[in-house]
N, C-alpha and C positions, 0 to 999 in steps of 0.2 A: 635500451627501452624494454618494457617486458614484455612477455613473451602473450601471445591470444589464449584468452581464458578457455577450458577444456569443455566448462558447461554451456556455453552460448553455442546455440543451433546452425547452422549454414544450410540454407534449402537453395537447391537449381529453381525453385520455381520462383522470379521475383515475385510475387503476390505476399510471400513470407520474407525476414528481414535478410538479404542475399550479404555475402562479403562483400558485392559490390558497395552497397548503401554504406558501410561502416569502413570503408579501404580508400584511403588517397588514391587517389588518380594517380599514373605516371606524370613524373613531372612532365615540361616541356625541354625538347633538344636544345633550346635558347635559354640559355640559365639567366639570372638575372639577381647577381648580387646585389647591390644595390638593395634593392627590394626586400631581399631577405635580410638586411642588415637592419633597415628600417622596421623592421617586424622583430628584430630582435630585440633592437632596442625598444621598443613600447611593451617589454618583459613586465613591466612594473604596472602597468594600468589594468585593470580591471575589463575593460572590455577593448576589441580593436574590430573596427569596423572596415572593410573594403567596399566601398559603396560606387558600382559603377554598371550603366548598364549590360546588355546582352553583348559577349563576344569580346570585354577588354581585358579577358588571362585572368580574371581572381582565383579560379579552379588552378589553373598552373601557379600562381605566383602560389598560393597556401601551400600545393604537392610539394614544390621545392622547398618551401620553410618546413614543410615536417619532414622530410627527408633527409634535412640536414641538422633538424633538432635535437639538443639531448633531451629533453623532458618528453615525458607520456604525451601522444597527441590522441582524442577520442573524435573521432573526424565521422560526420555524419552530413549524407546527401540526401536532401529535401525535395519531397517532392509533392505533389499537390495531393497527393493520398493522406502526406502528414497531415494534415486539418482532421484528420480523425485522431482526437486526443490521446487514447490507447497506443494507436500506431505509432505515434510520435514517441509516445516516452517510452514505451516496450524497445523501438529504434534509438535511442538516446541512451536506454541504462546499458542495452547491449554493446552499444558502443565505449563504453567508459568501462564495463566491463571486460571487456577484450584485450585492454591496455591496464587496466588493474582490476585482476583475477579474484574475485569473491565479491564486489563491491556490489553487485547483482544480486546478492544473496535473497534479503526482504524483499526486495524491489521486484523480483522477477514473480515471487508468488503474490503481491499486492497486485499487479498486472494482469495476473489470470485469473480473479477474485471473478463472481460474475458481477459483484456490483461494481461499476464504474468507480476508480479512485480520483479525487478532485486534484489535476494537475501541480496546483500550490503545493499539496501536501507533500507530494511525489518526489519533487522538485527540493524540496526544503530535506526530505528523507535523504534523496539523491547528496545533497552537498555537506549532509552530517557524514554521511561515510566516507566522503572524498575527505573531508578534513580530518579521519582519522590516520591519514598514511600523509605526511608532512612534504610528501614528494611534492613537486611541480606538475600540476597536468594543466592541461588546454583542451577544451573543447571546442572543435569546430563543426558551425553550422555552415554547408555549402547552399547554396540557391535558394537562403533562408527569404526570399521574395514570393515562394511559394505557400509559405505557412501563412496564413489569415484566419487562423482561430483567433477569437477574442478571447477564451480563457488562456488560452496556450501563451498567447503574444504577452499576456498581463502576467504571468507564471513565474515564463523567460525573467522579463523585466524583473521579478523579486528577486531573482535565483541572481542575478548578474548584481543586483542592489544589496545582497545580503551576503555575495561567497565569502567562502571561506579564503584566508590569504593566500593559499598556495591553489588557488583555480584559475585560471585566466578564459573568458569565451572570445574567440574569432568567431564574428558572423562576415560571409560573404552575400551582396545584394544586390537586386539591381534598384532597391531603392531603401532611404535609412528607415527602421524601423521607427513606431511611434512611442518611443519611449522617451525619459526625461532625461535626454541627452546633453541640458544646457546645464544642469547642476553639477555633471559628472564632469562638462568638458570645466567649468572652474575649478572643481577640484586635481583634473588633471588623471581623469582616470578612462578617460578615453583616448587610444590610437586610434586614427584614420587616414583611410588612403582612399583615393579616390581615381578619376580618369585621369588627371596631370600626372599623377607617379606613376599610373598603369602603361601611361601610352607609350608604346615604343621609341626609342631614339633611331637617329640613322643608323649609329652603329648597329643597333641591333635589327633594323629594318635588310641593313646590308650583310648581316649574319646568317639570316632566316634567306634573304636570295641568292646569297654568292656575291663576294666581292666580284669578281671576274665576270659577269654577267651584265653589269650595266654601271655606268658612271655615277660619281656624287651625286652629279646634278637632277639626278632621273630620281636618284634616294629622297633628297632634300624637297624636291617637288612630291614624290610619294606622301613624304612624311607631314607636310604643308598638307597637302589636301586631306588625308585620311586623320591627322590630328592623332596619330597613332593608334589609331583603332586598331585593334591585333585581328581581329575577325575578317576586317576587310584590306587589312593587308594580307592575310594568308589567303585571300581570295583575289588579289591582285596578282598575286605569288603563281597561285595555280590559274590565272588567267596567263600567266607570262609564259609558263611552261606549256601552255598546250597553241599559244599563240607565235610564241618567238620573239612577239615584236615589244623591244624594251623602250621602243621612243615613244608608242602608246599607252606606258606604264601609269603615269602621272595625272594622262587626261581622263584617266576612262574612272575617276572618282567623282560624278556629278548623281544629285536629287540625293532621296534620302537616304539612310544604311539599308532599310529593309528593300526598295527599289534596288539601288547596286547589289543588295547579296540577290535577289530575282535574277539581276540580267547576269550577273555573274555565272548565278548555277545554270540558267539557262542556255547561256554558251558552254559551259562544260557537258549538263545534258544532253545536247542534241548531238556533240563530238563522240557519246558511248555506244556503245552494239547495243541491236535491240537487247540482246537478251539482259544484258546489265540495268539496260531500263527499267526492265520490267520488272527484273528484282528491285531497281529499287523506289520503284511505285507499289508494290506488293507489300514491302517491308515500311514502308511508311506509314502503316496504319498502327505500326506496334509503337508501345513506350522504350521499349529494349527489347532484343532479341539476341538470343543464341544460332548457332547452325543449326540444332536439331529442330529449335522454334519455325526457322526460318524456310529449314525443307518442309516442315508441316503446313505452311501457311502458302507459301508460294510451290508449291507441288513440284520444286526438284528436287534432286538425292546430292547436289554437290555446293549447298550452301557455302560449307566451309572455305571452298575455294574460289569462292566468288567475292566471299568476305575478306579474305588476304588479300586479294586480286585490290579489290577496292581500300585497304587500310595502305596499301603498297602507294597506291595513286594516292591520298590525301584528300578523298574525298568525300569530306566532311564526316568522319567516322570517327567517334570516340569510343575507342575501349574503358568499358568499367570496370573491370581488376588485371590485377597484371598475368591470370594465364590467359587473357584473351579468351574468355570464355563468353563475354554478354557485353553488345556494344549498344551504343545509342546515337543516330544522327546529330550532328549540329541543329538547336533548333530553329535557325533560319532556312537550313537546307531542309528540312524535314516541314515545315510549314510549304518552302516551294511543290514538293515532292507528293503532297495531299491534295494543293491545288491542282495539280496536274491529273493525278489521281480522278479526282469527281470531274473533270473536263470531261477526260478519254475515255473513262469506265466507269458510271458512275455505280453500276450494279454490280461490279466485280468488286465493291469498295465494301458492301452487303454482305458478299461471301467472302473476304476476308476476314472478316471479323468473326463472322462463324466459326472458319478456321481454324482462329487463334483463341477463341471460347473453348473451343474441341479439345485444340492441345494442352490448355490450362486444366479442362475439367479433369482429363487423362490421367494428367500427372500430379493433380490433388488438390489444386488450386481452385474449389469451386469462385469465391469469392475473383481471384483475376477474371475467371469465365464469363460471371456476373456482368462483372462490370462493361466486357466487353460484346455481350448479348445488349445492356440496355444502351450502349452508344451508337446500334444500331435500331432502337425501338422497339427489340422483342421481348417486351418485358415477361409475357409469359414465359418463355423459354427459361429466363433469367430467373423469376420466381421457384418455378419448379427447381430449380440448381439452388434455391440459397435454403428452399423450405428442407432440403435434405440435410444443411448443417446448420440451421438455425440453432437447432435445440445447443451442440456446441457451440457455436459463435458466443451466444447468450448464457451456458451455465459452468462450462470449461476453461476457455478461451478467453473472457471475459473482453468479447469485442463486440460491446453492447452498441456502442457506437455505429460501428462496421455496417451491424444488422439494419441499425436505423437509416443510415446512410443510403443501402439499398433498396430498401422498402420506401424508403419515402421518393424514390425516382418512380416507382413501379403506379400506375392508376389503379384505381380499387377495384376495377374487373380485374384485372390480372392476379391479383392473393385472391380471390372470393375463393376457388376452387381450393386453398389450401387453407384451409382451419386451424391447423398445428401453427403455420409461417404468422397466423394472424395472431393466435394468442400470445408466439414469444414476441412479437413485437410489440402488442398491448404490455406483457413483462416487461421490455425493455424501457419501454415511457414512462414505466412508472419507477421503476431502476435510476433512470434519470431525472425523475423529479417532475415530470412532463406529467403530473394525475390530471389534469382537467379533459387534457389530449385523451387520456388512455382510456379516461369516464367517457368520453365522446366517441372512442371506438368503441366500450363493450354496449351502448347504446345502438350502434350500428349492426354491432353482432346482434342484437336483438332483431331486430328489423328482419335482417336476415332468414333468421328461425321461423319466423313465419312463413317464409317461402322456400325451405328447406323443404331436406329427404326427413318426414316426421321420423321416419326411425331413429334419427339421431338428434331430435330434437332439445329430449331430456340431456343430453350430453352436452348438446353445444350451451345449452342453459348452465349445467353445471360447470361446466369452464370458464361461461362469463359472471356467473356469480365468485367463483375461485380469483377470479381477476378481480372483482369488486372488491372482495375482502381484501384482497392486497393493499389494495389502493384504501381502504378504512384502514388497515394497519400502520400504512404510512403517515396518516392524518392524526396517528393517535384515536382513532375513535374506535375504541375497542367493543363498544356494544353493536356497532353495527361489523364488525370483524367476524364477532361471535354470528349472528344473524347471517351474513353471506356465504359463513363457512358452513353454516349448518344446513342452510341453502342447498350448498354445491354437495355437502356430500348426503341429504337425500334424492338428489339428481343423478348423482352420477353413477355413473355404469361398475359394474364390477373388475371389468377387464383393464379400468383404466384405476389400477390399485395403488401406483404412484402417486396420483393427483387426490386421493382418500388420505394418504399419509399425510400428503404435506397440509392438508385441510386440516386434519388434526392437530398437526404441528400449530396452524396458528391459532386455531381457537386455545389451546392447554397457554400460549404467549398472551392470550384476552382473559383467561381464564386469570391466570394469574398476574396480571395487573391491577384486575378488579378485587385481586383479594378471594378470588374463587379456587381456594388451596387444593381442595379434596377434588375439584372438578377438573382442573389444569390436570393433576399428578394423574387420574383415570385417562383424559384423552393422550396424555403421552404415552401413558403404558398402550392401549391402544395403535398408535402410530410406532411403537416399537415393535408390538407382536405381529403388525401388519410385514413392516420393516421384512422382518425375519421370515415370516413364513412366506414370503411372495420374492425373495432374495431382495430386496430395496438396501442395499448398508446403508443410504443415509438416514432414513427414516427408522431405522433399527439401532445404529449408535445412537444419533442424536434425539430421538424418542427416547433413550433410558440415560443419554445422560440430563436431562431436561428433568427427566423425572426422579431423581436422585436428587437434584438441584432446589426440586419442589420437596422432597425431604428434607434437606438442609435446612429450606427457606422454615419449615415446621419444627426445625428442631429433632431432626429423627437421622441422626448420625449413623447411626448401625443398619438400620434399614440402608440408608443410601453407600454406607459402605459394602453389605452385603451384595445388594443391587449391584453394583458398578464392577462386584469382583466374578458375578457369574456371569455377565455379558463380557465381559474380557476374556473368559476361560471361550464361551461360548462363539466369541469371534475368533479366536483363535482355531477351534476345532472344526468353525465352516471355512477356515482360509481366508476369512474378512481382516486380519489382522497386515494384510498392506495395502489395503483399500484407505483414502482418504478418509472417512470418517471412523477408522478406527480410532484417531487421532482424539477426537472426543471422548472418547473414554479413557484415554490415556491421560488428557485433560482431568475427568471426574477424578480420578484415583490421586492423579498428584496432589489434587485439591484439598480431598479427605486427608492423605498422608501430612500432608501440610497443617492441616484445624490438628490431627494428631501429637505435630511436634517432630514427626519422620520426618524431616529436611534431607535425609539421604537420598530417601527413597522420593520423596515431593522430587527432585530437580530432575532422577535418573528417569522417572516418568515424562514431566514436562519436555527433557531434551530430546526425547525420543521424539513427543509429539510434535515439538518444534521441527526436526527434521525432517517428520512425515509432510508437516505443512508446506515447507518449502519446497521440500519433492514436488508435491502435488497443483502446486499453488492455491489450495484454499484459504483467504484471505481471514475468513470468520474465522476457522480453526486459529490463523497465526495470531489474531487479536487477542481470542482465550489464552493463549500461552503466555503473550509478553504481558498483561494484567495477572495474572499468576505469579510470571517470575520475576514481575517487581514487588511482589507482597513476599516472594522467596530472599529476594535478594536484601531487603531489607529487614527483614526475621535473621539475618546472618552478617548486620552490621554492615552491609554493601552498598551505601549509599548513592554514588554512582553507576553504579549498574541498576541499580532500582528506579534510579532517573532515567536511566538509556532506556530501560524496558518498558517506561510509561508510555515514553515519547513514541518509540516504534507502535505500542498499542494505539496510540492517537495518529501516527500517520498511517496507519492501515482503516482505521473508525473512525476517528474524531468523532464518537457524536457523547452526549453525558454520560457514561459512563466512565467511560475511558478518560475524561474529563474530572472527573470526582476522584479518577484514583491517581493522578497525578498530583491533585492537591492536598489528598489525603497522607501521599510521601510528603510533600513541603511541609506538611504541620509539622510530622514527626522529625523533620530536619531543623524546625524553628522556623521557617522561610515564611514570616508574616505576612508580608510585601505580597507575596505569588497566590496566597490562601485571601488575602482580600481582592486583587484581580479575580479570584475565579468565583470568588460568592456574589463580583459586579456582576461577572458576566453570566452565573447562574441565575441569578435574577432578573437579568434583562430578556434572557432566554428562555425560561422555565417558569419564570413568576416566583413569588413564597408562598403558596398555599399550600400548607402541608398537606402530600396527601402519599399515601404510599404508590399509588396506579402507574405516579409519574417515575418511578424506579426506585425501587430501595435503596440500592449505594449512594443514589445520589441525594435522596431527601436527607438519607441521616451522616451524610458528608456537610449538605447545606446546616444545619441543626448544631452541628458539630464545628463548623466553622465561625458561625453565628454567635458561638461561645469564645471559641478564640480571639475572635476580635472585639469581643468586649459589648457585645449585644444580648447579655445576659437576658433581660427580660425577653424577648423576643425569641431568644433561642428556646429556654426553659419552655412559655408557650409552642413553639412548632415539636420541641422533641415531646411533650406529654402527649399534646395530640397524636405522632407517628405511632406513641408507645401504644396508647387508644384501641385506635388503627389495626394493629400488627398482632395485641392481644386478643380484640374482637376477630380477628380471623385467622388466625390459630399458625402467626407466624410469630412460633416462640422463638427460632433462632433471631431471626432480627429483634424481638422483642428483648434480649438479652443484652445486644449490644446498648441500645438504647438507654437501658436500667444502668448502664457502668456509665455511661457520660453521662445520666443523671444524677448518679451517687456521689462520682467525683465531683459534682458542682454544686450540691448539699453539702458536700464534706468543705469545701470552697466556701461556703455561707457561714460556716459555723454552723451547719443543722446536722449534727453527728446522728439523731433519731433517723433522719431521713434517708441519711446516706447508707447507715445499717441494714434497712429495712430493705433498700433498692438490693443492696448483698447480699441478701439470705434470700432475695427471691432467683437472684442470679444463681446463686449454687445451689437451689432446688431444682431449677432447669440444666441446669449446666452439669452437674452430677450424676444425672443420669444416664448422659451420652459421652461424658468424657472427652469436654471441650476442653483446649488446653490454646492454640494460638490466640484464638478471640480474644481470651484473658489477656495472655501475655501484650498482644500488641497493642493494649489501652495502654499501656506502659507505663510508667513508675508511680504514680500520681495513685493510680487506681491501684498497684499492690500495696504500696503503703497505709491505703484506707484498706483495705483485706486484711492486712496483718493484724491492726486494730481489731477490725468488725471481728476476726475471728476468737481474739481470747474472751471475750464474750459472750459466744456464740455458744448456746447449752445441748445444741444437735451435735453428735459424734458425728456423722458421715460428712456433715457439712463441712465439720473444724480439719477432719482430715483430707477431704478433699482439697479446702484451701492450704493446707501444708504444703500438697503435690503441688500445684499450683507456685504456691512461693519458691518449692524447691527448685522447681523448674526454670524459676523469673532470678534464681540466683544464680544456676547454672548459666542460664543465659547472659550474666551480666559481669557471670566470672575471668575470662577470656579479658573484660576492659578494666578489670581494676584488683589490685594486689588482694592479697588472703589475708584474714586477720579481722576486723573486727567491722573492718570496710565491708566484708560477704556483708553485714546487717544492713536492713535498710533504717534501722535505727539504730544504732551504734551504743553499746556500752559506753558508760563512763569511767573513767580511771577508776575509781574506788568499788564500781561494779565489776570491772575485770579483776580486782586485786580481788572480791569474794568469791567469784567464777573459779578464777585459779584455785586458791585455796580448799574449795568442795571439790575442785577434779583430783588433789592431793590425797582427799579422803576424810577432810576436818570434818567435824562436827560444826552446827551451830554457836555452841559456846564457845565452843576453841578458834574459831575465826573471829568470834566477838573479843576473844581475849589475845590476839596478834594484832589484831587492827587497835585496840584500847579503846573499844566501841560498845555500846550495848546491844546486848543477846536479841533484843527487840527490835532496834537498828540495822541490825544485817538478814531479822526477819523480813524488815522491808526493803531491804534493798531485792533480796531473792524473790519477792514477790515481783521486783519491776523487770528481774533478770527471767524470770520465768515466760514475762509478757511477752520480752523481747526476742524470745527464742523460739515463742509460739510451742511451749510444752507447759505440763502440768505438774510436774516434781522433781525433785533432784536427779534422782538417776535418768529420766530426759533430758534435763539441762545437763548433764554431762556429757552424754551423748554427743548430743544436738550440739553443744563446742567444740568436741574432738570433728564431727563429720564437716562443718562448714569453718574448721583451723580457726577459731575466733582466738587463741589463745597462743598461735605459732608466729 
């Protein structure tokens, strides 16, 4: 089996994901072949279910099938924390990662994203990487009775509907989940077990007590009444050893399980020294505990040896890894152990919890602390402890969830005094999707202000307008974006220079949507020299790559190259260059080297950034990189890698974008089928109103698809309006691209006028800044109308520009197809190479007129069509131009 991944974290504090949660249990002493034969054999289905309730061995019967498994087992223990969606799948990839080393890779930085990733997606990401290692693995969910998310449970369900062939899930439960189980069980793709195969046999009842101890008939009546429950026979078990008496074995199983496991612990409790008592009414208020937990909570120094004392007796003590370092009561005896608890002491039940808040906050775990302050009611206490890691919870950690989780236990006196806890959880709502929520808190923060410290009043104003705009950003309503942003930063205070950047950051995102080029590119610069001068790196990388971007968008390639190469120098020399958002600019640069035609230097940039992001786990950074190097990988003839990279781009975003450039690969691969799904689903989602606001990639993807599928009229209408658009507001780069899919569909009509025109205005833009991929990756359709438009073409800088161009589109094309007359994208004719040859020989005119037996006038016209084709102007370039592109080898 392989060996535990070196990157997955291991924290003592359970609050973080422990080895315990991702580690089989030790099996049980009572093996139970059998069992594991039958889990062998259901290798072949798709899901296998152990559905039985509390106490009948699922935990042990799974230990021993991975124990003696050869395939990867990724075993993960559920607990009622998992309903926070983050928690779960952060515990899920870590655990698949452990058992196969890098599988974690995306996943782990989509996870720490601060925006919430939509489980489905996660899930679907998760089972592309497992399918790329052809091994056998198995995931197992233990106490999967615990998880009652409704995204998570609907997730699961696809993830199990959709694996890959070599995945198999075990869930253990104490009840079946609600999935469409009757479909699978006709197909045959579910194993299940249930309480009939769990429950013990005599033999094994009489293995677990000692033959020698008591007769069949004591066994047989045991096994008759208890129905094999394993819980409540290892509770007859330890009634018999502290009792003696094996003739009372059989009777003492009356009323229900949860009544006999009371009377049961209850006769073993009252037979312990005080002091064992008390530890363990002390220790019963934890979810698990270690020694060190355990002397902090109950105020002795010799935990350790109280807890062997008691794993020695069998008294109800489960260890959760195998050095014995963090155990957890049975929860029947631990449910006794609480009641007893609030009987005898109900105020020591108070200061327990303190306790064990104390010892978590200690040791770093605010969030355990939390949670354990508000199961006693203090939710101030609790507040104060989450308002200190909010701000990570919510932009590091990306456990927006987490945050909400706890604040929404807390009453709104308890946050009033923390201003900071309020706004990241207003973020968080709106993070989640939750705007009407988040509108309805900054309406409350208003209230507030009124009865506030007026000193801070302009402040707390400018935070809830910075919230507002948030929430118009997410609406799309970009005028009222611009409005709240400009709001908040005449409001806001100076000291708080973080919350100025990132204002800027969204008005220059409103600015340019609206077509407001010159006004975006100013507040970015703005939010970049903020950035810099107040140390903020994110608002200093991603302010100038933003604003490089609004270069591009204008057509000002040099500026943005300039730009992007002095903040690179410039982070580098303040030590910003392993900070997360240096990665952004690593981004910019790839990007330009890329529109350049640099493919060397475009990847060694992007990989870097790639790795920074996965370091880091910035989820935006990681989307910028896989849309990148799928326009990389596909520039170098990579078509499946250019697929892998859209796709990772879409399970880190999924929103239009990342959407538009997956389908913009399937045009270029032919894939018509995938390019008309995505122009349904961009129109059911987006509408067709062409407008540029709604995103440039993707209107003139829509536009561009539109033609593909044969909606010429329709398309021609939406791209002239974007081109409109894009020229009235001085976005010549997009305006460029535009002009080539509408040249090439003139050129398509037969309207040669049209399509010329669209050309010469493309290489008076394009000539200036020294675009080269844009060109290239309209691909063939559109260089073959270039090579045309250009022998016509009476501008020198134009016709030569388009040479580079062609030369470039032939080198690019060189690699897939032999040398010879194929380099042409319009090929010589036989009797055209036969005159080709002959002038590289050194013939004259006449003298090739007079070998071929042709006239003088005749091979004048031939050389005129050979001239065309070669895109030169006279003989000694057509010789050239033959010998450099071997048309004649």
């Amino acid at each position: 089996m392989a060996q535990p991944a070196t990157q997955w974290l291991l924290y003592e504090v359970p609050g973080s994901i422990t080895r315990t949660k991702i580690t089989p249990p030790r099996p049980s002493t009572i093996s139970r072949p059998d069992l594991v034969q039958r889990l062998d054999a259901g290798a072949g289905a798709r899901l296998t279910l152990i559905i039985a309730p509390a106490g009948w061995g699922k935990s042990s019967v799974l230990a021993e099938w991975a124990s003696r498994s050869s395939v990867d087992v990724a075993w993960l223990c559920c607990d009622e924390a998992d309903n926070n969606p983050t928690r779960f799948l952060r515990a899920l990839v870590t655990a698949v990662d452990r058992v196969r080393p890098g599988v974690g890779g995306d996943l782990f930085a989509m996870l720490r994203s601060s925006q919430p990733l939509p489980a489905d997606q996660l899930l679907a990401a998760l089972a592309e990487a497992i399918a790329e290692n052809p091994e056998p693995l198995t995931i197992v969910l233990d106490d999967f009775h615990l998880v009652e998310h409704p995204e998570l449970l609907s997730s699961l369900e696809d993830l199990v509907a959709t694996a890959p062939a070599n995945l198999r899930v075990m869930v253990a439960s104490r009840a079946s989940p609600q999935w469409s189980l009757a479909r699978w069980r006709a197909y045959g793709d579910v194993t299940e077990v249930g309480t009939a195969e769990l429950a013990f046999t005599e033999a094994e009842i009489a293995a677990m007590i000692g033959n020698d101890r008591v007769d069949g008939e004591a066994i047989r009546e045991l096994r008759e009444r208890s129905e094999g429950w394993v819980a409540g026979i290892r509770l007859a078990v330890l009634w018999l050893q502290r009792s003696g008496n094996a003739e009372d074995l059989g009777t003492c199983f009356q009323g229900t399980h949860r009544d006999i496991a009371d009377y049961l612990a209850e006769e073993v409790f009252n037979r312990l020294s005080d002091d064992v008592r008390r530890f363990l009414l002390d220790t019963s208020v934890l979810d698990q505990f270690s020694a060190l937990l355990a002397d902090a909570v109950t105020g002795l120094t010799g935990a350790a040896a109280v807890v062997e004392q008691l794993e020695a007796q069998g008294l109800f003590l489960l260890p959760m890894d195998h050095e014995r370092r963090w155990y957890r009561y049975h929860g029947i005896f631990r449910e006794f152990l609480r009641g007893r608890l609030r009987e005898e002491a109900p105020d020591r039940e108070i200061d327990l919890h303190r306790r064990a808040a104390a010892w978590y906050r200690d040791h770093g775990d605010a969030v355990a602390a939390a949670d354990y302050l508000l199961r006693i009611g203090d939710a101030g206490a609790a507040a104060a402890l989450v308002d200190e890691i909010a701000e990570r919870l919510l932009l590091q950690q990306g456990e927006t969830h987490t945050l909400i989780r706890l604040v929404e236990q807390m009453p709104r006196e308890a946050i009033r005094p923390w201003p900071a806890l309020q706004r990241f959880f207003a973020w968080g709502l709106v993070l989640t999707g939750r705007l009407d929520e988040a509108e309805t808190l900054a309406r409350s923060f208003e209230a507030d202000v009124a009865t506030g410290d007026p000193a801070l009043a302009n402040t707390r104003r400018s935070e809830i307008a910075g919230i507002r705009s948030r929430i118009a950003a997410y609406r799309g309503d970009h005028e009222e974006t611009i409005a709240q942003a400009t709001r908040a930063l005449a409001l806001v205070d100076d000291a708080l220079d973080w919350f100025r950047a990132d204002a800027y950051l969204s008005l220059g995102f409103a600015y340019r949507s609206l077509g407001k080029i010159e006004q975006a590119a100013e507040v970015f610069a703005r939010a970049s020299q903020l950035g810099w001068r107040c140390n903020i790196p994110h608002a200093a990388c991603w302010g100038s790559r933003y604003q490089a971007l609004t270069y591009v968008s204008q057509g000002r390639l040099q500026d943005a190259t300039i730009l992007i190469e002095e903040e690179i120098e410039r982070a580098r020399s303040g030590g910003l260059d392993r900070t997360p958002a240096f990665a952004a600019l690593l981004i910019g640069r790839g990007e330009l080297r890329y529109e350049r035609n640099d493919l060397v230097g475009a990847r060694r940039d992007l990989g870097q950034a790639h790795a920074l992001a996965q370091q880091v786990g910035d989820a935006k950074i990681l989307m910028n990189v896989y849309v990148a190097l799928a326009l990389l990988d596909a520039a170098e003839g990579r078509a499946d890698e250019a697929r892998a990279s859209a796709r990772r781009a879409i399970n880190v975003f999924n929103g239009p974008m990342e959407r538009a450039t997956e389908a913009w690969l399937a045009l270029k691969r032919g894939d018509l089928p995938a390019v008309r799904r995505w122009v349904e689903w961009y129109r059911a989602n987006e509408g067709d109103t062409p407008s540029l606001a709604r995103g440039e990639t993707e209107q003139v993807m829509f536009g561009r698809a539109l033609l593909a599928t044969g909606q010429t009229v329709e398309a021609t209408r939406f791209l002239s309006e974007l081109l409109r658009q894009a020229e009235d507001t001085g976005r010549w780069g997009r305006a460029i691209v535009i002009r080539m899919i509408l040249a090439v569909q003139a050129d398509a009509g037969g309207d040669d006028a049209a399509g010329f025109a669209h050309l010469r205005a493309v290489l008076d833009l394009a000539v200036r800044e020294h675009y080269v991929r844009t060109v290239l990756d309209e691909g063939p359709d559109l260089l073959r109308l270039l090579r045309r438009a250009a022998r016509h073409d009476d501008v020198a800088a134009r016709r030569q520009y388009a040479a580079t161009l062609l030369a470039a589109g032939d080198a690019q094309a060189a690699p897939a197809r032999a040398p010879g007359a194929e380099a042409l994208i319009e090929p010589l004719t036989d009797r055209q190479m036969e005159i080709l040859r002959l002038m590289v020989d050194g013939q004259s005119n006449r003298e090739i007129a007079e070998a071929l037996y042709v006239a003088e006038g005749t091979v004048k016209a031939h050389l005129h069509q050979i001239y065309g084709k070669l895109m030169v102007r006279n003989r000694a370039e057509a010789i050239r131009a033959a010998r450099e592109l071997r048309v004649l080898t």
